[in-house]
N, C-alpha and C positions, 0 to 999 in steps of 0.2 A: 689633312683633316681626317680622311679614314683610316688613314695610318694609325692615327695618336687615338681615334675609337680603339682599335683592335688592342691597342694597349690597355687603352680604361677598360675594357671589355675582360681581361684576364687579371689585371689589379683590382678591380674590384670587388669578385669573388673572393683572391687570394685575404684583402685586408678589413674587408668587410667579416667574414667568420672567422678569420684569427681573431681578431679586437674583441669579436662575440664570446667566444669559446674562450677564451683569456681571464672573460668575468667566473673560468670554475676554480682560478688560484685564489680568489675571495671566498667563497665557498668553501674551498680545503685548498689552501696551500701542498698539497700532497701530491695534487694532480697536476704541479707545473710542467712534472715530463713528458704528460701525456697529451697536453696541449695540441701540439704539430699529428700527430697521431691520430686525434678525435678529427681535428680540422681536415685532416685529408680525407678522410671516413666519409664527413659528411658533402665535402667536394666530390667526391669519385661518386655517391650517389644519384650527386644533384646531375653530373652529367650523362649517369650512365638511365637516368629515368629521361631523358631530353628526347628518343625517340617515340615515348608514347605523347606527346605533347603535352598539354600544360593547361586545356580548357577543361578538366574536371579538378585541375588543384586549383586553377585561377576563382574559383567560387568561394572558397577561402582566404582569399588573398586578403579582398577588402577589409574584412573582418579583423584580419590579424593586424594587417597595417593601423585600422583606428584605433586596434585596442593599444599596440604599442606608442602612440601618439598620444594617446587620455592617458597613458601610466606614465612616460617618464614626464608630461607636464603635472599630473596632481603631484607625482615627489619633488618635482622640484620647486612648485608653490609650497610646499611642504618643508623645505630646506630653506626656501627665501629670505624667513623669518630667523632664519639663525645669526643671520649681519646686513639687516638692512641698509647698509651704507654700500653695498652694492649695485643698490640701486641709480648711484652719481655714474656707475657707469653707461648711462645710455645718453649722459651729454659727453657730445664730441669737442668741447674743449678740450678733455684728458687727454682723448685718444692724441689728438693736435700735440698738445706739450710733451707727450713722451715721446712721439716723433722729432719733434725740437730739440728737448735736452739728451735722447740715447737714439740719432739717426741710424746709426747703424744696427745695435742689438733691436730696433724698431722695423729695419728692411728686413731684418732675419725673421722676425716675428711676424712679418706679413704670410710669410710663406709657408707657416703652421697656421696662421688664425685660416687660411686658404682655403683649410679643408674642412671649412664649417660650412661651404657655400657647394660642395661636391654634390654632384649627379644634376647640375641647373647646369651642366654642357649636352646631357641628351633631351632637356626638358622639351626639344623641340619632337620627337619621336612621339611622346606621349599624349603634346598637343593634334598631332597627325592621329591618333587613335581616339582620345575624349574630347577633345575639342578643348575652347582656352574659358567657356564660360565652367565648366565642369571642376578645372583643375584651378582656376582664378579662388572659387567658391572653396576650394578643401584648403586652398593656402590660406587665404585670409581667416578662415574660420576653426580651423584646426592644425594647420600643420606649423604653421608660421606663432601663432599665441604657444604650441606647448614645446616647439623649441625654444624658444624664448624664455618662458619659466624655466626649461632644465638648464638653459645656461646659467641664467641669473641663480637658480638655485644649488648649481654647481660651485660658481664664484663665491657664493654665499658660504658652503658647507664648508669651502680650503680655505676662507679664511677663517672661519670657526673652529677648524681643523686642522690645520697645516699641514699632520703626521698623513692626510689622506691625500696627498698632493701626488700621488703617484698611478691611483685609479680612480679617480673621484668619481666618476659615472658609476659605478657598480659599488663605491664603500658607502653613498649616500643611502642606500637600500638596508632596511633592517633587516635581519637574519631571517625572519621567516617569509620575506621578497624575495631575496638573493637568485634564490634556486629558480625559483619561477621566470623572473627576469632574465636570467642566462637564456633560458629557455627562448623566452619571448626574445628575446635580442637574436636569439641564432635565426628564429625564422623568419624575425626582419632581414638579416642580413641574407640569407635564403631569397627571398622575395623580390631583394634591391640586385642579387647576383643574376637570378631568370632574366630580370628587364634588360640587364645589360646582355645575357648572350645571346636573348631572343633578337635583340638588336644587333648585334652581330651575323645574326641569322639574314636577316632583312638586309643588311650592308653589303652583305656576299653576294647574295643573288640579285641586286641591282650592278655590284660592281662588273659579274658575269653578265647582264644585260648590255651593260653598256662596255662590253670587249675590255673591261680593265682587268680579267682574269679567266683564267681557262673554264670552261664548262667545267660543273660541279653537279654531284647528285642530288636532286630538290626534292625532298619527300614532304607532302602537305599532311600537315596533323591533325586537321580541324575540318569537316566537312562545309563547316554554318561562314567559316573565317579563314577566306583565301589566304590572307596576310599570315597564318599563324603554319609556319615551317619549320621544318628539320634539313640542317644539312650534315651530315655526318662526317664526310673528311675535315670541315669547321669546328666542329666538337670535338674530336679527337687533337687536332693541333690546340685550340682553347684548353681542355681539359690537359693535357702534356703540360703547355709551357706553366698555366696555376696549379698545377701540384710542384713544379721545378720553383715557383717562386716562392711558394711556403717552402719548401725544402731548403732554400738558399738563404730566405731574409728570417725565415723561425718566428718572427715577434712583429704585430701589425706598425709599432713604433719605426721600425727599419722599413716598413715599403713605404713608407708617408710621404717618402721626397717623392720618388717615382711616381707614385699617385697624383702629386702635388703636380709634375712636369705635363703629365699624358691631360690632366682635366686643363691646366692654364692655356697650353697648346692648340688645345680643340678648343676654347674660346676664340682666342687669337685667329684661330682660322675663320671658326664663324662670323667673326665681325666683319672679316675681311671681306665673305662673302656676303654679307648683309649690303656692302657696301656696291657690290655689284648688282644686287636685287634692287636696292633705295633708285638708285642712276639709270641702270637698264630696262628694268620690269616693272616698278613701278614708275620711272620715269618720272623721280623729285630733283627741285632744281639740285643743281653740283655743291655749291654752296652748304645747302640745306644738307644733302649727304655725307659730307664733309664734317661738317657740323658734327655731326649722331654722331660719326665713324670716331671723332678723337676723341670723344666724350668717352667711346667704351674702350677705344685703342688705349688711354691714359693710364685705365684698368687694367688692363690685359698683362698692357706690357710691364705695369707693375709689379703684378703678382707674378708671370713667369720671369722675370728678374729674380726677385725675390725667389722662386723655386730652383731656378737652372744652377745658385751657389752651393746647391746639394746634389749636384751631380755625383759627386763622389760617395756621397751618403745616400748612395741607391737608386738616383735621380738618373742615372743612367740605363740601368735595367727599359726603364720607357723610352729611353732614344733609341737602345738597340730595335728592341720590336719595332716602330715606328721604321728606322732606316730599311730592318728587312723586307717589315712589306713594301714599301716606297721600290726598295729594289725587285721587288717579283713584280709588281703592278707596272715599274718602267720598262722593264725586261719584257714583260708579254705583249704589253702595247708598240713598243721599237721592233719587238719579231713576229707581229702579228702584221704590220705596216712593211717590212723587208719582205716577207713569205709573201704577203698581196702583190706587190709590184713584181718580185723574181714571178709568180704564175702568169700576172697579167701580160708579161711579154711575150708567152708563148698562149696567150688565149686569142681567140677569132672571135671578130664582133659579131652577137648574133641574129642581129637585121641581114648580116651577109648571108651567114649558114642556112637561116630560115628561108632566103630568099633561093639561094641553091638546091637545098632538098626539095622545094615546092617545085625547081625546074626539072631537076633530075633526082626524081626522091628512089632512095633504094627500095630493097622488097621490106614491105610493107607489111606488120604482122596486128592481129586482132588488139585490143584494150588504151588502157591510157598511160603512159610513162611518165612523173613526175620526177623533175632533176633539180636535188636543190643546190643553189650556188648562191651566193655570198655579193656576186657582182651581175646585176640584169642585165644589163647589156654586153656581160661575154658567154661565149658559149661555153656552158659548164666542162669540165675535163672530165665527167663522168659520160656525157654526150659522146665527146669526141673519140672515148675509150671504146663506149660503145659501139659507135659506126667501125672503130678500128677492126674490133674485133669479131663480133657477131654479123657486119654485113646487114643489119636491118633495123627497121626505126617503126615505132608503134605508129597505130590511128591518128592516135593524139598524143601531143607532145607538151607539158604545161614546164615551164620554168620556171621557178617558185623561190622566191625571196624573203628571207624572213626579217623585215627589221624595227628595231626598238626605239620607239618615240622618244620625248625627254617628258614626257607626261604619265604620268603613274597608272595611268588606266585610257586606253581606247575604247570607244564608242564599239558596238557591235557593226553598226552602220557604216564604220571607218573602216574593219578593219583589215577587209580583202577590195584591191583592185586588181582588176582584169582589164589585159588589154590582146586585141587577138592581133598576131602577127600576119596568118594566111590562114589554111585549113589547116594547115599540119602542127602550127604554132600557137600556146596562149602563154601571155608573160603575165604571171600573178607576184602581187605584192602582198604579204602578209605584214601588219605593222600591230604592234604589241607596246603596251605602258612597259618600263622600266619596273614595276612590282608587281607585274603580272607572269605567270609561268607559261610558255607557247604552246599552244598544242596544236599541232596542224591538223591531225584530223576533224577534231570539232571547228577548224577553220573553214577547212574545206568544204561543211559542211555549208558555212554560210553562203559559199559560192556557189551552189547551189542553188541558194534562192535567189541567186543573179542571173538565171540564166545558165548557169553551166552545169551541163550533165556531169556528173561523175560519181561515181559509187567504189568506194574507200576498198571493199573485197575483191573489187574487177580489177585496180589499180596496181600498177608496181613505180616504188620510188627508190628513186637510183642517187646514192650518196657516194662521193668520192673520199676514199680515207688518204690522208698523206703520209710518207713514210719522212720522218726529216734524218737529216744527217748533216755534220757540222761542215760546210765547204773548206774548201785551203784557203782563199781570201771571202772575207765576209767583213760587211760593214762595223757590225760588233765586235768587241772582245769576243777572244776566245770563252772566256769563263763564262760571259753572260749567252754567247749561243749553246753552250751546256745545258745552264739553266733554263734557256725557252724550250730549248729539245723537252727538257727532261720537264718541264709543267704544259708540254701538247702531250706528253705520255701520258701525263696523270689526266688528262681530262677525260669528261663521263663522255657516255658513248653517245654520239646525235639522233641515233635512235630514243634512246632511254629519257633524253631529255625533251626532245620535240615530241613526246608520248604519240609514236608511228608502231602502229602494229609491228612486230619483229617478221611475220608471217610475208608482209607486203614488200619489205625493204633488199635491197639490192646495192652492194657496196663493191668496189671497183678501187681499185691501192692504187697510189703512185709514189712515185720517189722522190722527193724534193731535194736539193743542197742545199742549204743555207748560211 
């Protein structure tokens, strides 16, 4: 399912402003070559503004969105009247009989009518930001009434028309609309391409939460709106692969299958896990679940039928993407799972260690050391480098755990435990939501008001870096331990991410095979 996002995520930008920008061959036919040209103009902008954020355009947004929603439904009540005998089509007898007598050029035609229903696979993101009374209210009441006119008034105008059966969205527009409309159309399509890579944004840094991708650098945009990020190695690979896909498909008519694949896709997945929500979480009978699940599977599995016969017409371009990350995301989690267990054989439990330094503790130096490690219960490899080396171990010794709930936000009250080993020892647990960015120091701060002294400037935190290197036998392919290697190189540094003073920190290398 995040796969087949990160797809929709750079399809939709690419076919969203081609389509836009297309309405300027109406306009003047003159500018067909400049088409591909203008569109990446206005792509390479839209990314290259993504580090200042998006809450002083976002005030805009609303505005431009209704207007473009009141304009193309008054032209198309405005066109309706040209054959109102297209108005028989909103009974589904027809739709039934043409299914009947032309099944097949009918399947074919599911998986272009498809992309009438596109952008309701992220509608769930949206409900996560407005809520469902907010976005219920603008469907029924505007967005839903003036698509519905411009289709009818579309069907209306080609059959009035025929000669316009080729652009009929932008030939419906009288000459002194045209130009404006283009306009207005590009900054819809602008608007609908933010949502989607702002979501992209958001997708990254829960998948790095939840260990399904290397550490990435999180820049927040927005002081008022934790939720609103930047991630910039994300923008750059987004911003690459949609400028390669206008460069490749030139015309939004060609990315249509591929659009058509990455949204039915990400359906098919959601229902699937709806289905685990319905049963697990909400805990409805199996039946009842069952029930929903083949009601919308009937769907699903229709229209990506209907889509996957266009593989060849572009419909692939979205499996690739999809496969690639499938494979980085499998890759880091299978070598993230191999590197835990080869460490943990050579780690010491550390109920033992703690118990031994408190018998025979070495020389003992002023402050507090904070050692972060990944597993509480063993003794970090930054510890044991330490004693290795330097012969001495602080006052206090806190061993600090950072891990990520399946809940999008922890409690303040939640989100440090403390547990004291001896004098020499505290094992702290830091836990964090999945859409929350970690910051230990303002963690730490809370364990403070638990009782534990510590001050962030007296402190040194001791991080162990791993050096990997591919072993002669490794449980992976060759190729795939390449690729873990080479996506722990890219990852951001634990400093930068766990926002730790650089001043305090203390990093200690090892060399891992894997």
């Amino acid at each position: 399912g995040a796969s087949l996002f990160y797809g929709d995520a750079v399809i939709t930008p690419a076919i969203s402003v081609l389509s836009a920008v297309e309405g300027l061959e109406v306009v003047a036919p003159a500018l067909g070559p400049y088409i591909v040209p203008i569109t990446l103009v206005i792509l390479l902008t839209l990314f290259a503004v993504q580090r200042f954020g998006t809450a002083r355009m976002a005030i805009v947004f609303g505005p431009i969105t209704l207007l473009w929603f009141l304009a193309i439904g008054l032209f198309g009540l405005w066109h309706l009247f040209d054959d109102l005998s297209i108005l028989a089509s909103v009974n589904p007898y027809y739709g039934f009989d043409y299914v009947v007598r032309n099944p097949g050029t009918a399947f074919a035609t599911i998986g272009t009518v498809f992309l009438a229903v596109t952008g309701a696979e992220a509608l769930y993101a949206d409900l996560g930001h407005f809520g469902r009374r907010p976005i219920a209210t603008a469907w029924m009441w505007i967005v839903f009434p003036s698509l519905l006119l411009n289709y009818l008034g579309q069907g209306a105008f080609v059959l009035a028309h025929a000669e316009a059966a080729k652009n009929p969205f932008f030939e419906m527009f009288p000459p002194w609309a045209l130009l404006p409309m283009v306009l207005l159309a590009t900054a819809a399509t602008v608007i609908a391409s933010q949502a989607v890579i702002s979501g992209a944004y958001s997708l990254s840094r829960q998948a790095v939460q939840l260990n399904l991708l290397p550490r990435l650098t999180i820049e927040h945009t927005s002081e008022k709106q934790s939720g609103q990020v930047y991630l910039p190695r994300v923008n750059f690979f987004l911003g690459l692969v949609v400028i390669l896909l206008v460069l490749g498909f030139e015309r939004s008519t060609n990315l249509a299958a591929a659009y058509g694949i990455a949204v039915t896709g990400n359906m098919l997945v959601t229902t699937t896990l709806l289905f685990i929500v319905m049963s697990r979480i909400w805990q409805w009978r199996l039946w009842v679940s069952v029930v929903v699940t083949l009601g919308f599977l009937t769907m699903d599995i229709t229209f990506i039928g209907a889509n996957l016969i266009k593989v060849v017409d572009g419909g692939w371009a979205s499996l690739v993407i999809a496969i690639v990350i499938v494979v980085v995301m499998a890759t880091w989690v299978r070598g993230s799972r191999q590197l835990s267990a080869k460490v943990r054989r050579d780690e010491v439990p550390l109920d033992l260690m703690a118990k031994k330094l408190a018998e025979r503790p070495p020389t003992l130096v002023p402050g507090t050391a904070v050692f972060l490690t990944g597993d509480p219960t063993c003794t970090p490899i930054a510890l044991l480098h330490s004693l290795k080396h330097y012969k001495v171990l602080h006052e206090k010794n806190v061993i600090l755990t950072v891990v990520t709930a399946p809940s999008p936000v922890i409690k303040k009250s939640e989100r440090a435990r403390i547990e004291p080993l001896n004098d020499l020892f505290l094992r702290v647990t830091l836990t964090f939501g999945y859409m929350e960015q970690p910051n230990i120091p303002r963690a730490l701060a809370i364990c403070r008001k638990q009782g534990w002294k510590s001050d962030i400037m007296t402190t040194s935190i001791f991080l162990s870096r791993r050096s990997l290197k591919a072993a002669a036998r490794s449980e992976m392919p060759y190729w795939q331990d390449r690729l873990f290697i080479a996506l722990a190189h890219t990852a951001s540094d634990a400093t930068e991410y766990f926002q730790i003073p650089t001043g305090r920190v203390v990093e200690i290398g090892t060399q891992v095979n894997i």
